[in-house]
N, C-alpha and C positions, 0 to 999 in steps of 0.2 A: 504494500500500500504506500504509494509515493503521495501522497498525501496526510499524510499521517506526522504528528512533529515528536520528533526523537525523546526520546526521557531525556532530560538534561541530567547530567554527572554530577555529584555535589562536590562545590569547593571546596579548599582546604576550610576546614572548622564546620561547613556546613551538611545539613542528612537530604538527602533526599528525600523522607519520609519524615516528617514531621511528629506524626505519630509513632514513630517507631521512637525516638527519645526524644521530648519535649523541653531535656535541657539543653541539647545542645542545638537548637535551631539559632539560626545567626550568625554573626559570626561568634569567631571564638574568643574566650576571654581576653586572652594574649593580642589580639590584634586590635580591638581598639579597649581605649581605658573612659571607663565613666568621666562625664563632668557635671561641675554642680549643676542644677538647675538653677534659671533664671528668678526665680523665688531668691535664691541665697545670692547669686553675682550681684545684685540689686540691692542688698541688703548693705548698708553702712557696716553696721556691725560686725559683717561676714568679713567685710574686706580691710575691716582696722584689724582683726584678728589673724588674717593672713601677713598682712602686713605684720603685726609683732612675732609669727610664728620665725618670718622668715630674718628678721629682724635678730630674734635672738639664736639662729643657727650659725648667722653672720659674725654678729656678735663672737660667738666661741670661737671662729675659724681665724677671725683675725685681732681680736684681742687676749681673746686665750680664756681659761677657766679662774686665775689668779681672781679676779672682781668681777661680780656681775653686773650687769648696767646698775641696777639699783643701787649696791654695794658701792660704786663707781659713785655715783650722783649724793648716795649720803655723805664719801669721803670731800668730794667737793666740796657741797655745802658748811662741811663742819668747817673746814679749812676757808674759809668766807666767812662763817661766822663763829668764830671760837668761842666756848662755852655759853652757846645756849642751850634752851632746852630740848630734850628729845619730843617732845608733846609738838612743839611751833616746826623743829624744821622736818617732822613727818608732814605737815600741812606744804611746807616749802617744798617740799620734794616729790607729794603727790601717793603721800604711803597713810595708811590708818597706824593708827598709835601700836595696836598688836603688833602688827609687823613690824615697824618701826624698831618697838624693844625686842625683837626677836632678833631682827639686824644687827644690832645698836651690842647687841650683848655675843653675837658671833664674832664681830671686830670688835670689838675687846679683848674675846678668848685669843682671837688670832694676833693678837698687841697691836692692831692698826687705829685703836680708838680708846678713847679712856674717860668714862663715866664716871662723876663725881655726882655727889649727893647735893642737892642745895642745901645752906647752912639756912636760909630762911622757910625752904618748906622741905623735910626727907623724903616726900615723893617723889620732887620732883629731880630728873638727873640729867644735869649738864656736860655736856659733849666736847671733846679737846683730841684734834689728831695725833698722836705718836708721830716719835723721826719715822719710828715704821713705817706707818699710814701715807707719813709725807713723800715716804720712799717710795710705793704701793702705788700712789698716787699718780706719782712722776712717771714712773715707767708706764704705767700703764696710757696717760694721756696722748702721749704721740699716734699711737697705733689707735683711738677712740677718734681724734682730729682727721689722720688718715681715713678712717671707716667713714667718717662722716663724709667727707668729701666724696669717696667714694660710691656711696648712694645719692648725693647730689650734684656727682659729675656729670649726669646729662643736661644739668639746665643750667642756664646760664644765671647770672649774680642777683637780678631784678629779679627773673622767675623763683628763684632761690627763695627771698627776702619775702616774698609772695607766697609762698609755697606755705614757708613757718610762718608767717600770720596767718594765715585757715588752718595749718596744722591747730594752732597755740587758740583760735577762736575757736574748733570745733573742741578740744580736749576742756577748755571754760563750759563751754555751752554744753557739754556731756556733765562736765562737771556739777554741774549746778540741778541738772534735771537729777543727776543721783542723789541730790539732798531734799528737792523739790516735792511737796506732798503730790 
């Protein structure tokens, strides 16, 4: 019968017979890889989150495991503001008080930081870098200036300058709806 249209052959990953296994109709896993849906690509949230994921892989490759960005940004801060309290510069650095003293009491174990009692209130504890800390610090800043560049080496100085104002407006504007009733 020359009329007739041939059974077609199934592809690589594909059956012929649909019915015959129902998992493997399609292609096959290995040849193409899921992507989000447009529900998630859409979503702010999805893509600040990508963005920190990838952020902090970077992070480890080129600054190293020594400081984490946090750890980084608390040593900074102290060292700008020596001896204040850990309560004020968890608020300056974007951390809840828990974390903060959980931080705050790891660098000390590791002698990069050094907590002292206030003499007018014993809760509260004030914050002072170590030569350690200042050492920690040091080393580690070049390669954080590098990184940073590094992820802002496609755009130019305006675009830059522009970029971290909506950065620094959306992380206020998040900020505030997370206290917001």
């Amino acid at each position: 019968m020359a009329d007739e249209i041939p059974e077609k052959t199934p592809t690589k990953g594909l059956v012929a017979d649909p019915a015959a296994d129902p998992a493997t109709v399609g292609p096959s896993p290995a040849s193409t890889a899921p992507t989000a849906p447009d529900v998630l690509t859409t979503a702010p949230g999805y893509q600040v989150r990508r963005l920190y994921q990838a952020y902090l892989a970077v992070w480890l490759r080129h600054v190293g495991q020594t400081l984490t960005g946090p750890q980084f940004a608390v040593l900074t801060t102290v060292r700008a503001n020596p001896g204040r309290d850990q309560s004020s510069l968890a608020s300056a650095v974007a951390l809840d008080t828990s974390t903060m003293a959980d931080l705050a009491r790891r660098l000390e174990n590791r002698g990069l930081l050094e907590r002292r009692t206030a003499t007018s209130d014993g809760r509260r504890k004030l914050l002072y870098l170590t030569p350690e800390g200042e050492r920690a610090l040091h080393e580690a800043e070049g390669r954080v200036r590098e990184l940073d560049e590094r992820l802002l080496a496609r755009y130019g100085s305006g675009t830059r300058e522009r970029l971290l104002r909506e950065l620094t407006a959306l992380a206020d504007d998040w900020e505030r709806l997370s206290v917001s009733p």
